[in-house]
MILOLUM-472051 format. One line per field, with one value per residue (C-alpha): residue number from 1; z, x, y; residue in three letters. Coordinates in pm, whole numbers, plus 32768, in hexadecimal, padded with zeros to 4 digits. Layout:
MILOLUM-472051
resi c(NUM | ...)
w c(Z | ...)
u c(X | ...)
v c(Y | ...)
resn c(ALA | ...)
end
This chain:
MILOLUM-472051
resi c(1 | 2 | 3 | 4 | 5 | 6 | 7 | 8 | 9 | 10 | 11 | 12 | 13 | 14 | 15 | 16 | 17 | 18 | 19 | 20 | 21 | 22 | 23 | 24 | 25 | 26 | 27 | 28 | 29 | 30 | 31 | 32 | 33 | 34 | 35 | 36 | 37 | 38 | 39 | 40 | 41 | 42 | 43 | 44 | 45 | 46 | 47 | 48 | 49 | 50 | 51 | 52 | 53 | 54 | 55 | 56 | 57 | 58 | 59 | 60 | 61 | 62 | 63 | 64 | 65 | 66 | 67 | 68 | 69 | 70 | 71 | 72 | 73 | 74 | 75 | 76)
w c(3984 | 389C | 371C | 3790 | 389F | 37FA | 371F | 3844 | 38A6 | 380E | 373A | 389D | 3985 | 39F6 | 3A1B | 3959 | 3A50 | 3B56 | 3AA5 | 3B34 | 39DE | 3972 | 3AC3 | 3AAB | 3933 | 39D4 | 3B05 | 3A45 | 3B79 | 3B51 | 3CAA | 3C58 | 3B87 | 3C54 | 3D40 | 3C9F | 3CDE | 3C27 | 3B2E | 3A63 | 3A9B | 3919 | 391A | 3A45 | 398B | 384C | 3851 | 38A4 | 3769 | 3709 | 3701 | 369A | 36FB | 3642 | 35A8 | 3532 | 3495 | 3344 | 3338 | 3366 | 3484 | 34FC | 3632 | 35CA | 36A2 | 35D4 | 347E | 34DE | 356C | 3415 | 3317 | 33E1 | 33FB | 358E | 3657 | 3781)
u c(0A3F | 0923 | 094E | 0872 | 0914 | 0A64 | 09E7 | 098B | 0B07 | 0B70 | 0CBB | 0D3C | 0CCB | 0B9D | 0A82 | 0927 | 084E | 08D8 | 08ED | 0813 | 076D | 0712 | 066C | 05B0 | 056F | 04F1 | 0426 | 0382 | 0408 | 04F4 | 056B | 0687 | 072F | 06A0 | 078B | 08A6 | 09EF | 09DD | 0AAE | 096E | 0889 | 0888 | 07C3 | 06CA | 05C7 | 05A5 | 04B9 | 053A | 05D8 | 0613 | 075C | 07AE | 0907 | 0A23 | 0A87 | 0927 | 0909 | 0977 | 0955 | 0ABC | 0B61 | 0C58 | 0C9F | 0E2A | 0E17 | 0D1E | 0DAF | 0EF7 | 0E7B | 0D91 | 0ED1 | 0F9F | 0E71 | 0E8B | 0D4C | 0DAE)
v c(9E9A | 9E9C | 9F3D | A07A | A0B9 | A0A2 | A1A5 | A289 | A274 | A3B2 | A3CC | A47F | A394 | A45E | A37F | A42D | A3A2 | A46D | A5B4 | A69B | A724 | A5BD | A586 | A6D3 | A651 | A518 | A57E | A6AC | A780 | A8A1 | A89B | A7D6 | A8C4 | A9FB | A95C | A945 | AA7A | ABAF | AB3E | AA87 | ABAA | ABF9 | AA97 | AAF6 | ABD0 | AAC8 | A9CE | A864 | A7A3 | A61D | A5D2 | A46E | A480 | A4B1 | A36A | A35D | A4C0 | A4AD | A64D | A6E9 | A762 | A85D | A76B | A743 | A5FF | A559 | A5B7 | A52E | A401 | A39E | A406 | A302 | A204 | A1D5 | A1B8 | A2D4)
resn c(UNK | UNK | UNK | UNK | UNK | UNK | UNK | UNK | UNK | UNK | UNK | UNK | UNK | UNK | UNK | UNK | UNK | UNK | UNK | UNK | UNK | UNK | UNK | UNK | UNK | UNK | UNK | UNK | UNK | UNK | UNK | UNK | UNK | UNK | UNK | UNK | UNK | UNK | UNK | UNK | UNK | UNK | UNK | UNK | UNK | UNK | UNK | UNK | UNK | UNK | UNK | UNK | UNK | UNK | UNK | UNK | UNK | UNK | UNK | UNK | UNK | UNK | UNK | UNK | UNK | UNK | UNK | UNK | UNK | UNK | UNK | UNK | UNK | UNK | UNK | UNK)
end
């Protein structure tokens, strides 16, 4: 697996390229999170956002999963 697509391995094993805002992000088309349950529909009405993943977004996080996993030093 290449380096950037190591880095698209997120510290819980999702894979970014796969997640539906990053595609929306990436197509320019909403649909994908339009389609998504009810439980993102606080995300539906805001325009579509980059995301570079987590392990690439030096901003901080309230994803518990991804703080644990940097203080340790583990890749997922």
């Amino acid at each position: 697996m290449a380096k950037e697509e190591k880095n698209l391995v997120a510290y819980c094993g999702l894979y970014c390229s796969a997640c539906s805002f990053k595609v929306a992000y990436d197509e320019n088309d909403k649909r994908h999170i339009l389609e998504m349950p009810a439980h993102y529909d606080q995300y539906k009405d805001k325009p579509l956002q980059f995301c570079p993943g987590c392990k690439l977004d030096e901003q901080g996080s309230k994803c518990e999963i991804r703080n644990c996993a940097k203080n340790k030093g583990l890749n997922h």
